[in-house]
C-alpha positions in Angstrom: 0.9 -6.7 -28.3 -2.2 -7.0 -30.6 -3.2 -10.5 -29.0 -1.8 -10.0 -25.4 -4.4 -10.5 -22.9 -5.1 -7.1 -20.6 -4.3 -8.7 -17.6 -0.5 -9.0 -19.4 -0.7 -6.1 -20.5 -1.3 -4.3 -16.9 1.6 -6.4 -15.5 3.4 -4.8 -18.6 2.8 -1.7 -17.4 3.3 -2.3 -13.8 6.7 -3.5 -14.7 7.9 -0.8 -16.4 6.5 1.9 -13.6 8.5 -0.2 -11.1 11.7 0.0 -13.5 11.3 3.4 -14.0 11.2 4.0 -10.0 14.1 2.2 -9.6 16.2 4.3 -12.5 15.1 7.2 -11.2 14.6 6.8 -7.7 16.8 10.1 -7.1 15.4 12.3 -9.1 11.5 11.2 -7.9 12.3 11.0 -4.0 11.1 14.3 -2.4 13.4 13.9 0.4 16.6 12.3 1.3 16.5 8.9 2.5 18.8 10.0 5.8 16.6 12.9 6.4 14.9 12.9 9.7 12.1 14.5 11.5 11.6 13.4 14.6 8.8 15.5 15.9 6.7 14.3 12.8 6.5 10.6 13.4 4.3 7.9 11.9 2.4 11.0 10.1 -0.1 9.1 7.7 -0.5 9.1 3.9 -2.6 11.8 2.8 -5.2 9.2 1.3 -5.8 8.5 5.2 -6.0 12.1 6.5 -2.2 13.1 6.4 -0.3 16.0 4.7 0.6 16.4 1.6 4.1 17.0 2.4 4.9 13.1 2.6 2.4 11.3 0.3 2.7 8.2 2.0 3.2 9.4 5.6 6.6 9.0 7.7 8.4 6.4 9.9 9.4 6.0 12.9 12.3 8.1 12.4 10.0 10.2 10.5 11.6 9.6 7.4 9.4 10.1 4.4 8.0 6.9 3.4 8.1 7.6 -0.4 11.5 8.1 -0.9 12.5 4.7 1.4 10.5 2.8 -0.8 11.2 4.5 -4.0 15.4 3.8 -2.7 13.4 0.1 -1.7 12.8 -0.5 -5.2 15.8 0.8 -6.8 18.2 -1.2 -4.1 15.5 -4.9 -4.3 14.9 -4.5 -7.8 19.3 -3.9 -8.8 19.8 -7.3 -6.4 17.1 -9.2 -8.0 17.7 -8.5 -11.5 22.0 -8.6 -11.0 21.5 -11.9 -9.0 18.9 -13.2 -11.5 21.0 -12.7 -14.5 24.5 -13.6 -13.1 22.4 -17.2 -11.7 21.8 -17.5 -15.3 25.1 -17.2 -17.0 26.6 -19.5 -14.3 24.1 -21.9 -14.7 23.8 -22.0 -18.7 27.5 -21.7 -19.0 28.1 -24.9 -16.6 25.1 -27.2 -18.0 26.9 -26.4 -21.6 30.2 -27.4 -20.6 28.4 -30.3 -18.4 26.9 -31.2 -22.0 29.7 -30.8 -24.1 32.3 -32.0 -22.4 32.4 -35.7 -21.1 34.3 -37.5 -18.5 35.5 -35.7 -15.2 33.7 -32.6 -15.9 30.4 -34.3 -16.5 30.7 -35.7 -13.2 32.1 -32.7 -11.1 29.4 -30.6 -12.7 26.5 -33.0 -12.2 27.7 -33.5 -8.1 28.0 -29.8 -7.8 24.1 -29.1 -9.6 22.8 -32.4 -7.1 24.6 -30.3 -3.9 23.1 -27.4 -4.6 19.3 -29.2 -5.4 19.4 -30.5 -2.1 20.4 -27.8 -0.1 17.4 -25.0 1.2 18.0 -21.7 -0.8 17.7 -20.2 2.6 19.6 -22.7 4.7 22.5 -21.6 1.3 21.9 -17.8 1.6 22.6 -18.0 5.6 25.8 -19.8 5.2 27.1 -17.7 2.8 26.3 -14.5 4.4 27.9 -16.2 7.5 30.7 -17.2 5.7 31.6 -13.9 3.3 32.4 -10.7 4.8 29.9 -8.1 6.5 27.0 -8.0 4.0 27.5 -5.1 1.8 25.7 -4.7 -1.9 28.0 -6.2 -3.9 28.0 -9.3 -0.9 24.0 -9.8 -1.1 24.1 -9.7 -4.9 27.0 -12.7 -5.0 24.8 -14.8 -2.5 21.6 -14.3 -5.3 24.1 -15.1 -8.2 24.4 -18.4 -6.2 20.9 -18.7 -5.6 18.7 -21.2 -7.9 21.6 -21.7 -10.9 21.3 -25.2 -11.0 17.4 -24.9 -12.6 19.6 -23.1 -15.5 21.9 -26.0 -15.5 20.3 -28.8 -15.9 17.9 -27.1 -18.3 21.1 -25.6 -20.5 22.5 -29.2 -20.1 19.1 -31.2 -21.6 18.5 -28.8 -24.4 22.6 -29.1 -25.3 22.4 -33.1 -25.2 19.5 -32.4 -27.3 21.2 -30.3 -30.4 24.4 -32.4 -30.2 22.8 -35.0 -31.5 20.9 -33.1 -34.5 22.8 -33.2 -38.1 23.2 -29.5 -38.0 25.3 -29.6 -35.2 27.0 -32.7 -36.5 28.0 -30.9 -39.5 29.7 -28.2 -38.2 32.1 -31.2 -36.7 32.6 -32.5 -39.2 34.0 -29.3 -41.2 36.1 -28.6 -38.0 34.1 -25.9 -35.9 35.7 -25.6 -32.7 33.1 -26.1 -29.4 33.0 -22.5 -28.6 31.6 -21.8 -32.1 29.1 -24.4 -32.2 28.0 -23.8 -28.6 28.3 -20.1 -28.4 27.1 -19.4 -32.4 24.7 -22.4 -33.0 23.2 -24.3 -29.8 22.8 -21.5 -27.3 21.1 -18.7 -29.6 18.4 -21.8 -30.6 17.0 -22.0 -26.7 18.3 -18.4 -25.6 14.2 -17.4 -25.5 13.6 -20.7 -23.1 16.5 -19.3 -20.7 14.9 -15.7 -21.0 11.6 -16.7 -20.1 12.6 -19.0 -17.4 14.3 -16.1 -15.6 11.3 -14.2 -15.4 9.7 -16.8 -14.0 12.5 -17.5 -11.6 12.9 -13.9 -11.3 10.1 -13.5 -8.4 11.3 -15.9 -5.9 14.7 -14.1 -5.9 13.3 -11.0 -4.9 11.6 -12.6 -1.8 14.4 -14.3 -1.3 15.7 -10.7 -0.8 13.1 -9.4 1.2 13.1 -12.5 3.3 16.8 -12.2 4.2 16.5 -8.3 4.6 14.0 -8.8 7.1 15.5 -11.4 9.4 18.0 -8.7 9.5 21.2 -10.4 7.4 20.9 -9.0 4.6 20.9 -5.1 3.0 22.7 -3.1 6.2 21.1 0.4 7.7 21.5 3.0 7.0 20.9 1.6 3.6 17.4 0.1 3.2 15.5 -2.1 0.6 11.5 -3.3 0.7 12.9 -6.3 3.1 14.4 -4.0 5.7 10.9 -1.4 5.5 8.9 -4.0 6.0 11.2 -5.7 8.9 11.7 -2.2 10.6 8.0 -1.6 10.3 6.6 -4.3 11.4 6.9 -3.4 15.5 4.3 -0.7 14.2 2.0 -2.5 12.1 -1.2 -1.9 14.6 -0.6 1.7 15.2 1.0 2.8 11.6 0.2 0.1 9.4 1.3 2.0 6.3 5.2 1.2 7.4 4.8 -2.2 6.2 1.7 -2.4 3.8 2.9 -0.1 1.5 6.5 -1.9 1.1 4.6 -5.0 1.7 1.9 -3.8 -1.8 5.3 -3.3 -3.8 6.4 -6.6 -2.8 3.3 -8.5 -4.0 2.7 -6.3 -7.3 6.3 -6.9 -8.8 6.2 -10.8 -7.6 2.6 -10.8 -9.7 3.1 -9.2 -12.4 6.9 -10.6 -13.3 5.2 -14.3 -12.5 2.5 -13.4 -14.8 4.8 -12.4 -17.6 6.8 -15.7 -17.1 3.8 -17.5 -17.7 2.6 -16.2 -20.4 5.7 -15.9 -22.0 6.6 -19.7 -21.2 3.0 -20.5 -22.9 3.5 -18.8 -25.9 6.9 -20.7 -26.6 5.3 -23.9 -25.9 2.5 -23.0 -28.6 4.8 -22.0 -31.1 
């Protein structure tokens, strides 16, 4: 912390807020999110004139705008970081095995990371929410587990190749370690911090992959919402109630920011060291 530039250190912070909204988006909301009012309608924030009764003005359905966005958060932040974790552990775990294991499973893992390389993460997300059932939570966070695993792959797979070869790792063959142990006890815990950082710095593009799909309408349903779906139901009303979408649209870019600034710093640091 003593050395961290204060540009990290604001994206720190700005991190942290955001988790902290998502926690407790409940508890801060001053409204439920199904509440309506439809006689106050697209009432502005109060920093433009509105009341103080909805901080950041209403919607269409004259929903408070504060409590979507704080459920926004809670609901695009739980995707992104689920999906980004469980893209991880299925790409590290398979670029192991692709490592360790020769032969057939070499080759079955190595087509499979080439498929998914040449496929459009979009073009993938549409199928598979064509394909799976109607797209509930637990749906949308599959289709970002799938999303991106084969960067973890084939980096798991070139740092494994790498060890194997190393006398350490030899050794432990030698005296009769099973793969597991050496893999799970001795290789992975040596580039665990490369994986770490380079899911923060993969961590961004999920969440606009979220709020890309969201908005086309395929993925997080009504009457359920994330930042996607407030920007894509806002955006019929972006000349006369602009704060629909630009305040969904400011979370957006802040998290996306400040997560990629962390990555980058955090993958620089590694490299120095």
């Amino acid at each position: 912390m003593k050395h961290m530039p204060p540009l990290i250190r604001i994206s720190f912070g700005a991190v942290i807020l955001l988790a902290f909204c998502a926690v407790f988006a409940g508890v801060l909301a001053p409204y439920p999110t199904d509440e309506l009012d439809l006689l106050n309608r697209f009432a502005p924030p109060v920093f433009i004139g509105g009341s103080a009764d909805h901080l950041l003005g209403t919607d269409s359905l004259g929903r408070d705008l504060l409590s979507m966005v704080l459920r926004g958060i809670q609901v695009s932040l739980t995707v992104a970081v689920i999906g980004t974790i469980g893209g991880a552990i299925l790409g590290t775990t398979l670029g192991l095995l692709s490592a360790w294991f020769e032969g057939w499973v070499e080759a079955v893992i190595g087509i499979m990371i080439d498929f998914q390389a040449t496929i459009p993460n979009l073009i993938l997300a549409l199928a598979l929410l064509t394909i799976l059932p109607q797209a509930n939570l637990l749906v949308f966070i599959l289709v970002m587990t799938v999303y991106g695993w084969e960067r973890y792959a084939r980096l798991a797979r070139a740092l494994c190749l790498q060890a194997k070869g190393q006398a350490y790792v030899q050794a432990q063959q030698v005296l009769g370690a099973s793969a597991a142990r050496i893999v799970l006890r001795t290789i992975l815990p040596n580039f665990m911090a490369v994986i770490v950082v380079n899911m923060s710095i993969n961590f961004p593009s999920t969440i606009l992959l979220e709020t890309t799909l969201s908005f086309l309408g395929i993925g997080i349903q009504p009457p359920d919402t994330s930042l996607g779906v407030l920007i894509g139901q806002g955006r019929e009303q972006l000349y006369n109630a602009p704060w629909t979408v630009l305040v969904p649209g400011a979370v957006i870019l802040v998290a996306t920011i400040a997560i990629s600034l962390i990555g980058d710093w955090a993958r620089d640091r590694i490299e120095m060291e």
